[in-house]
C-alpha positions in Angstrom: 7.0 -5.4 15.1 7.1 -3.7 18.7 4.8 -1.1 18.7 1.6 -0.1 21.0 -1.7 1.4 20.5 -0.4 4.4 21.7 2.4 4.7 19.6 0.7 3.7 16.7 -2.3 6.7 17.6 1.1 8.9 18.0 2.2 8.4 14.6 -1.5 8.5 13.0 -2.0 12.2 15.1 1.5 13.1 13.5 0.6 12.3 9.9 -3.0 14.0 10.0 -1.2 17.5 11.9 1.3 16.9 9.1 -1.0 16.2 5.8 -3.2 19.6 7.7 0.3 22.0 7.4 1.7 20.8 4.6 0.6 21.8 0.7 2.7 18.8 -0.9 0.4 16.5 -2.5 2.6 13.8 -1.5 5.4 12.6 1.2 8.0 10.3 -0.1 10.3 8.7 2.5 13.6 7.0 1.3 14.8 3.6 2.2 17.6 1.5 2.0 16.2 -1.6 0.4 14.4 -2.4 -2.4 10.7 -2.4 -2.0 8.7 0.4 -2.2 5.0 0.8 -0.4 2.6 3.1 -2.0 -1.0 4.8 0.1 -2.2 6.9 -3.0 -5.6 6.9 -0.8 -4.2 8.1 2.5 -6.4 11.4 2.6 -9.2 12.0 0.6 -9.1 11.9 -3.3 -11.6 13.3 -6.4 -12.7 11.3 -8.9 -15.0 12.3 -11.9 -15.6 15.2 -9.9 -17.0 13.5 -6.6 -14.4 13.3 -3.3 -14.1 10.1 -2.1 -13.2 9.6 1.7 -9.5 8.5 2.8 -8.3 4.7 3.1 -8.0 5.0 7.1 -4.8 4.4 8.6 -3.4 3.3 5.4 -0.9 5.9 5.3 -0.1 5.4 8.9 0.6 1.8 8.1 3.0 2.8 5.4 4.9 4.8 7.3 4.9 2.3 10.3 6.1 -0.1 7.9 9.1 2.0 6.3 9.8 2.7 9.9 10.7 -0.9 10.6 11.9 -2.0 7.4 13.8 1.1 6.4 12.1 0.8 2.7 11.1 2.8 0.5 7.3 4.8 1.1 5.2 7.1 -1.1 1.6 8.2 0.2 -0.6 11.6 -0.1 -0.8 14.2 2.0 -3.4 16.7 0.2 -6.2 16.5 -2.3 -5.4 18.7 -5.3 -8.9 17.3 -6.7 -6.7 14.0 -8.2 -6.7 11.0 -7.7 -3.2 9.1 -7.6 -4.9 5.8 -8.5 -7.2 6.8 -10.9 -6.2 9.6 -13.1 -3.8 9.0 -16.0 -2.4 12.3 -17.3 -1.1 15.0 -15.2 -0.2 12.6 -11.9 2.8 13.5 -10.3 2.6 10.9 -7.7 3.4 7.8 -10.7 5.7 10.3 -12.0 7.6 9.9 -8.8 7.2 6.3 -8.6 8.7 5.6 -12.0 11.6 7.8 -11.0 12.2 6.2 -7.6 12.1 2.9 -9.3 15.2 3.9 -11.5 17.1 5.6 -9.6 16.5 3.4 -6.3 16.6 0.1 -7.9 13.3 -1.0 -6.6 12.2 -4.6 -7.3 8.7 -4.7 -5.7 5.8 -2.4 -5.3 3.3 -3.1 -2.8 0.2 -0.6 -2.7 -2.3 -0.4 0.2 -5.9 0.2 0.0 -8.7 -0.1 2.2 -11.9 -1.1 1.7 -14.9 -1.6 4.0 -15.8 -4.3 6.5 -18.2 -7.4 5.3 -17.1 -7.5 1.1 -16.4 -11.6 1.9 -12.4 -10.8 2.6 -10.2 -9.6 5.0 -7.6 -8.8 2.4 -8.2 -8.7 -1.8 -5.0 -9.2 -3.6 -5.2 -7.0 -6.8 -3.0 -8.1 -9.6 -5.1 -8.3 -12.7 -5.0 -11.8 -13.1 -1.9 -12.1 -11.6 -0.5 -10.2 -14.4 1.0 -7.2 -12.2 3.2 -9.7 -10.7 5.8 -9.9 -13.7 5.3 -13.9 -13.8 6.6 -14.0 -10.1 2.9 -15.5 -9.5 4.7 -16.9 -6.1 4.5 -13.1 -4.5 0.5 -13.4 -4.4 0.2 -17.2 -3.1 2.9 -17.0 -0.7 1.2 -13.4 1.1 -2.0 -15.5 1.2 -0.2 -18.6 2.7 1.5 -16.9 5.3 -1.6 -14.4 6.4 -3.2 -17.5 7.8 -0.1 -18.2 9.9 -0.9 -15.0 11.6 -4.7 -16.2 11.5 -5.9 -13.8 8.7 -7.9 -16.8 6.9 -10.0 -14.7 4.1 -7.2 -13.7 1.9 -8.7 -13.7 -1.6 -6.6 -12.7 -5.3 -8.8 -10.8 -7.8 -12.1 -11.0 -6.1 -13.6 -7.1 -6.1 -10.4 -5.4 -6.4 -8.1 -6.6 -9.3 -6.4 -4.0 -10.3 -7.1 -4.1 -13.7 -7.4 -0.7 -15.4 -4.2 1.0 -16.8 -4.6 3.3 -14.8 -4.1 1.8 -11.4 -0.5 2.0 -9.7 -0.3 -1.4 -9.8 -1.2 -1.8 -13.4 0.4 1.1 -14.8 3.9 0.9 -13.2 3.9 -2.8 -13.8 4.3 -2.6 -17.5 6.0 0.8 -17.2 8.8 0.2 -15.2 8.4 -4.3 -16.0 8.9 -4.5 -12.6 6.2 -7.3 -9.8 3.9 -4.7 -8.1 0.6 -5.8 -5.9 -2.4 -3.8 -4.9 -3.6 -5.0 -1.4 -7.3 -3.7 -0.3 -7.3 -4.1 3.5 -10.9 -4.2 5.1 -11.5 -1.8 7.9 -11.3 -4.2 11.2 -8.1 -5.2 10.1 -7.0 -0.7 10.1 -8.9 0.1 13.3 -7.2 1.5 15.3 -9.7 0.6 18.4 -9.7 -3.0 17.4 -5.5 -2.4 17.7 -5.0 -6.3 18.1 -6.4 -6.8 14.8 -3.9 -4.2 13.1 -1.2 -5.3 15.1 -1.5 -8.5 13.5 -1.7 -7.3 10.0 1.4 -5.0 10.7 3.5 -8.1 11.8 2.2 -10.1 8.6 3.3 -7.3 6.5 6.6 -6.4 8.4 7.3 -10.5 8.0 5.8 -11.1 4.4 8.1 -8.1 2.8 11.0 -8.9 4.6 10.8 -12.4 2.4 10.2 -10.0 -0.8 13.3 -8.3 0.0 15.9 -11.4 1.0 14.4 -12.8 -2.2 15.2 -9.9 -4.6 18.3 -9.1 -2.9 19.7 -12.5 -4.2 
């Protein structure tokens, strides 16, 4: 993926003016293929009553990678006191998922998360026990087999983030719509935008690693 610091900080400035104007709770961008990205955590979210700070630059990587990949995309742009990851009735966000999924034709769901530095992985592949993948155990080995050709070594499955509850996007529109979906949590050098070589590399991993998802489900 060609893209700079700067352009990178353009589009970040862009989605935090936009997510300030706007009083959608969510932004969802249509593609061509057949993948869709999820950032249910790109601004700030309330659960049991407490607000919970934003997964930095997750939205901004979303959006990045629709850009280049011409996929689908789905992230928030205001806190209505919800949660799109968390709460089960009332959520308009997995509402919209389900209904890109049939009408759109999707075959994967990725959904990105970050979490902070020093939790023993640079990426934590949530798929409750590899059960969000739909049997195509394959999608979670290969992302960790070809992060450490772009030299992101730590790539765990399950460890702190599995993605187990229902209520999770990734556990919840696995069994609703029966289709492979993945929750990645991305630690924060890897999203910095100041440590941009670091998050250049994780854009280029993702760019290349969905790129296989979609030649593979297109067949």
């Amino acid at each position: 993926m060609k893209i700079t610091k700067t352009e990178f900080q353009l589009v970040n400035n862009k989605f935090d003016e936009y997510k300030n104007k706007s009083n959608k709770s969510f932004e969802y961008i249509q593609g061509k293929n057949n993948i869709l990205i999820s950032a249910p955590h790109s601004v700030s979210q309330c659960r049991n009553g407490k607000i919970k700070g934003k997964d930095m630059c997750t939205g901004t990587i979303a959006i990045t990678l629709q850009k280049s990949l011409n996929c689908h995309c789905i992230y928030k742009t205001k806190n209505y006191n919800d949660d799109a990851n968390y709460d089960i009735e009332n959520n308009t966000y997995k509402d919209k998922i389900l209904e890109v999924i049939k009408e759109r034709n999707i075959k994967f769901l990725l959904d990105i998360h970050g979490a902070k530095n020093y939790q023993g992985f640079d990426i934590d592949i949530g798929t409750n026990n590899l059960k969000t993948l739909r049997s195509q155990t394959g999608y979670a080995y290969d992302f960790r087999k070809l992060g450490k050709e772009y030299g992101i070594l730590n790539i765990t499955i399950d460890k702190i983030f599995k993605a187990s509850t229902l209520n999770t996007i990734s556990n919840y529109i696995s069994e609703k719509a029966e289709i492979p979906c993945m929750q990645i949590e991305i630690s924060k050098e890897y999203r910095d935008i100041e440590n941009f070589s670091k998050l250049e590399t994780l854009l280029n991993f993702l760019e290349d690693y969905l790129k296989r998802i979609s030649g593979k489900e297109e067949k």
